[in-house]
C-alpha positions in Angstrom: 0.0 0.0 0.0 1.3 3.6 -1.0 1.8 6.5 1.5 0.5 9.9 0.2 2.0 12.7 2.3 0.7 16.2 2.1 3.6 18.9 2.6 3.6 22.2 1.9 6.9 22.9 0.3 7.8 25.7 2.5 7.5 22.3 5.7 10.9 20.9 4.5 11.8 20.1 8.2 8.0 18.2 8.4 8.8 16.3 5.2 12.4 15.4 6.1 11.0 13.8 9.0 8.1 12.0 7.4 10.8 10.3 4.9 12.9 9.3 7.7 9.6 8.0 9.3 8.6 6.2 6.9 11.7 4.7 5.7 12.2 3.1 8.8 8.9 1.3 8.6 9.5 0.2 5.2 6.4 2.1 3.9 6.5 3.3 -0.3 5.2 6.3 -0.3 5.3 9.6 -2.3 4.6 13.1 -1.8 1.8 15.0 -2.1 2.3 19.1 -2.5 -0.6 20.8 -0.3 -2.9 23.2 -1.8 -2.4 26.6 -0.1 -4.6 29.3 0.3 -2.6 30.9 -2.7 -3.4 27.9 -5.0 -7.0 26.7 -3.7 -8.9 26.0 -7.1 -12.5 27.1 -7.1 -11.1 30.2 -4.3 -12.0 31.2 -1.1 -15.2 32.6 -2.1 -16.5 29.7 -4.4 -20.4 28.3 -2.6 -18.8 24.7 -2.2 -16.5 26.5 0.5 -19.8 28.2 2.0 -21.8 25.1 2.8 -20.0 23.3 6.3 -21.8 24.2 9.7 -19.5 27.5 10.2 -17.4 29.6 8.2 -14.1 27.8 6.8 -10.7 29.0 7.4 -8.5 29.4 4.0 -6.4 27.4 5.9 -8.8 24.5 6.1 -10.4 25.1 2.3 -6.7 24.2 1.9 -6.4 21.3 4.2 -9.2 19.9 2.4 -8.8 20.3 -1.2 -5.0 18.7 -0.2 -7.0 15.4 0.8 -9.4 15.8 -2.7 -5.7 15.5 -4.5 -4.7 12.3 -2.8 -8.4 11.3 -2.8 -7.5 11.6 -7.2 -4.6 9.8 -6.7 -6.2 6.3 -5.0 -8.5 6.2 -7.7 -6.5 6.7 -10.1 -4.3 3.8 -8.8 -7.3 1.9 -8.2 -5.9 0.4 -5.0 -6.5 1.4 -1.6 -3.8 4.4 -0.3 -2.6 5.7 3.1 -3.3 9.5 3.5 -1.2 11.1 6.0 -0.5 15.1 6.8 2.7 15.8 7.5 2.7 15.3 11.2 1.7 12.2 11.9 3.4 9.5 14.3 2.8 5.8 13.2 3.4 2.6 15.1 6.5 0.2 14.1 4.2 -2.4 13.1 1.8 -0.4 10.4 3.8 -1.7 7.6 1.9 -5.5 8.9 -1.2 -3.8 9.8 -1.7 -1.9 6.1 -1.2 -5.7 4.4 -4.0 -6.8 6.3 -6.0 -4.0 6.0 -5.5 -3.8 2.4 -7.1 -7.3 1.5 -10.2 -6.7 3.2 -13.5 -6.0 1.2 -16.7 -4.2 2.2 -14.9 -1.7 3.7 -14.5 2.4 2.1 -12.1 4.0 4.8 -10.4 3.0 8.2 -9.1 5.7 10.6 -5.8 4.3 12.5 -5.0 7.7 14.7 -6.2 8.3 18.0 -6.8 11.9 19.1 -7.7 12.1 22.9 -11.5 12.2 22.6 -14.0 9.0 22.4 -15.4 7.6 19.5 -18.3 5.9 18.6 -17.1 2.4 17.7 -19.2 -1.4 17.3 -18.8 -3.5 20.3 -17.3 -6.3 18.5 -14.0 -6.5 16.0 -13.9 -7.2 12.1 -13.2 -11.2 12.4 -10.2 -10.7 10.1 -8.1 -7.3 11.7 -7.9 -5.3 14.8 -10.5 -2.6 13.7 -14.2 -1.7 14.8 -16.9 -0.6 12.5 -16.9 3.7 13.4 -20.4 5.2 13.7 -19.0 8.7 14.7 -15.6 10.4 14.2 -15.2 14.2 13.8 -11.2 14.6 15.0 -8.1 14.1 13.4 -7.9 13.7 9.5 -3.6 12.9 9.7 -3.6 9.4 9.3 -5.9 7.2 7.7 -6.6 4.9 4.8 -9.0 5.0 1.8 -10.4 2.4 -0.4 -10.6 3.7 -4.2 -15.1 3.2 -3.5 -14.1 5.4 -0.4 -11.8 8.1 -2.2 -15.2 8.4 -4.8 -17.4 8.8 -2.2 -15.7 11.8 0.0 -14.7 13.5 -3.4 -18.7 13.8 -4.2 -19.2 14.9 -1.0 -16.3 17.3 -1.2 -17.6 18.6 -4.4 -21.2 19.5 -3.6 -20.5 20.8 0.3 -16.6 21.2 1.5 -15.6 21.0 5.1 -12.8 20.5 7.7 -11.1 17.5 6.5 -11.8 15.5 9.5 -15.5 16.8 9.7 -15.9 15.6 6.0 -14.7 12.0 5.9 -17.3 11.7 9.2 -19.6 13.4 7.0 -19.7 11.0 4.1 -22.3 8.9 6.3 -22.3 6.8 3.0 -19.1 5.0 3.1 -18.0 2.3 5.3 -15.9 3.5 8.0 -13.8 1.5 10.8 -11.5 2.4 13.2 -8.1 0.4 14.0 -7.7 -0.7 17.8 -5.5 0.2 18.8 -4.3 3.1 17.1 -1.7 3.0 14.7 -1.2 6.8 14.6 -1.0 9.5 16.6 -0.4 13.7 15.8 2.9 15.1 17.1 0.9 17.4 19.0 -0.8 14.5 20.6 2.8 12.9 22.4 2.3 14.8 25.5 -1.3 13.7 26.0 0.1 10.2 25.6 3.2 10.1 27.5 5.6 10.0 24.5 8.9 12.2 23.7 8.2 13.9 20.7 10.5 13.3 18.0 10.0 16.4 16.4 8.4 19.8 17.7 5.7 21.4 15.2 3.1 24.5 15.4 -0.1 23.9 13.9 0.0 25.9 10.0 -4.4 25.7 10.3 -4.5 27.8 13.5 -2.2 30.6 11.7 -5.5 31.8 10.3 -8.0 32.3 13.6 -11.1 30.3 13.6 -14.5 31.8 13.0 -16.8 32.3 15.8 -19.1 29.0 16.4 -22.5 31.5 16.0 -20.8 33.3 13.1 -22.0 33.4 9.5 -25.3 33.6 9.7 -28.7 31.6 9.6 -27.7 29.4 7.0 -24.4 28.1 8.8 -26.4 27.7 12.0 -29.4 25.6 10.7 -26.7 23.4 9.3 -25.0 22.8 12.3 -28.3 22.1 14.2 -29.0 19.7 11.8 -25.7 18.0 12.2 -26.1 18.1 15.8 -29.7 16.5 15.8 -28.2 13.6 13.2 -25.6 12.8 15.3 -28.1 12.1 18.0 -30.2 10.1 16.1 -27.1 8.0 15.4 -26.2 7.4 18.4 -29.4 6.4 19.3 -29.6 4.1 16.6 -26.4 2.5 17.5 -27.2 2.5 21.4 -27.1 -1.8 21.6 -24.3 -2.5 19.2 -22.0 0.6 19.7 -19.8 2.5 22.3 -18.4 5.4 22.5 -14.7 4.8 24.0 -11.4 6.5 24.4 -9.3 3.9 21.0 -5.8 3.6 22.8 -2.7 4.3 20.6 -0.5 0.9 20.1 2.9 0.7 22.2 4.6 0.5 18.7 4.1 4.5 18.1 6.3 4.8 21.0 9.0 3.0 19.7 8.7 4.5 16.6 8.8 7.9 18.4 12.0 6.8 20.1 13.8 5.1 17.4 13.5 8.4 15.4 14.8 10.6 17.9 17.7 7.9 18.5 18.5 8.2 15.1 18.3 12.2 14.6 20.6 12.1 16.9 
C-alpha cells in the first residue's frame, strides 16, 4: 500500500522527518504538494466553501482540497492508499497492519489515529483485523486509509459541500468507515497527552488563520450545524445496543517508533 504525504513545500523540516519515518517502517510512499490558500482552485469565495456548519478558514479550504488530490490519486491507482499530513506518528508495526488492511472487502475507509477524545465504535472486531466498525468520528484527518469506493465517495461529497477535512470523511455517512484498535497513529501534538517524547516539535500551519466564531455566519451556517447536531443524536441512538463510545488507545509501537526516530536524529 502507497503513503500519500501532504507537505507544503515551505514544511521541509516536516517532510524530512516524514521520509525518515517512513523509511524506517518500510512504507512506499510519495509526496503530495498541499494546496495553499494561494493555490485553492474554485477560491475562497467559491459556494462549495460556504456550505460546512460554520465559516471555513482558508487554511482549512486548503487542508481539504490537499486530501481531494490524494483522494484523485487512490482512484487513479485503483488500490487502496494511506493519507497522511505531515505530522503524523505511526506505530512500528503499520507496515503488517496496512497488508492486512488492504485485503479486506466491504470496507471504504479506516481511521488508524487516535486523538484524545471518544469515539463511537461497534462492540465487536472485524473477524479478520484489529478494527471496529466507526459510527461517529469528527477529530483528526492525519492518518488514515482510503479504499478507491471510499476516495469516490468523499470526493462527491467534497464537491457538492466542503468541510474541515476530518468533519468531512465523518460526514460521508455513506461509506463504510472502521477504526483500527488500537491506534496505529497519533499527531505530534498528541505525544504529550500520551506520554511520548516527541521526535520532532511542530506549530499547527491551520490555527495561523484564527477560527471563525461557532455563532458566526449567519442563519444558513447555524441551521446546518443544528441539523448535524440533531443527526448525530439520532445516530447514536440508533447505535445504542451494538456501539460504544470509547477512548481507542494508541498501540505501544508508536512509541518506539517515536523513540527510534529521535535515537536516530541524533
Amino acid at each position: 500500500m502507497r503513503a500519500y504525504v501532504i507537505n507544503l513545500a515551505s514544511a521541509r523540516d516536516r517532510m524530512a522527518f516524514m521520509a525518515r519515518q517512513l523509511d524506517l517502517l518500510g512504507l512506499d510512499w510519495e509526496r503530495v504538494e498541499a494546496v495553499t490558500p494561494q493555490t485553492l482552485d474554485p477560491g475562497p469565495e467559491a459556494p462549495v466553501w460556504q456550505r460546512w456548519q460554520r465559516p471555513l478558514r482558508v487554511t482549512e479550504m486548503a487542508l481539504c482540497a490537499s486530501h481531494m488530490a490524494c483522494w484523485r490519486r487512490i482512484l487513479a491507482d485503483d488500490r487502496p492508499g494511506l493519507v497522511l499530513e505531515d505530522d503524523a506518528l505511526l506505530s512500528v508495526d503499520i507496515s503488517q497492519s496496512l497488508k492486512h488492511i488492504s485485503v479486506l472487502r466491504g470496507i471504504d475507509h479506516v481511521s488508524i489515529e487516535t486523538r484524545s477524545r471518544k469515539k463511537l465504535v461497534s462492540r465487536s472486531a472485524h473477524p479478520d483485523a484489529p478494527i471496529r466498525r466507526l459510527w461517529q468520528d469528527r477529530t483528526g484527518s492525519a492518518a488514515y486509509v482510503a479504499f478507491p469506493e471510499g476516495a469516490a465517495r468523499m470526493l462527491a461529497r467534497a464537491e457538492r459541500a466542503a468541510a474541515p477535512s476530518d468533519a468531512l470523511i465523518s460526514a460521508t455517512r455513506d461509506q463504510r468507515s472502521y477504526q483500527s484498535d488500537p491506534a496505529l497513529a497519533i499527531q505530534l501534538d498528541q505525544c504529550a497527552a500520551y506520554g511520548i517524547a516527541p521526535p520532532m516539535e511542530t506549530v499547527s500551519l491551520i490555527d495561523a488563520v484564527a477560527k471563525p466564531r461557532a455563532d458566526g455566519g449567519g442563519a444558513a451556517f447555524r441551521m446546518r450545524r443544528i441539523g448535524a447536531q440533531v443527526g448525530m443524536g439520532v445516530r447514536r441512538l440508533a447505535h445504542l445496543v451494538d456501539a460504544e463510545r470509547v477512548h481507542i488507545e494508541p498501540s505501544p509501537g508508536i512509541a518506539e517508533t517515536a523513540a527510534a526516530l529521535r535515537s536516530s536524529r541524533g
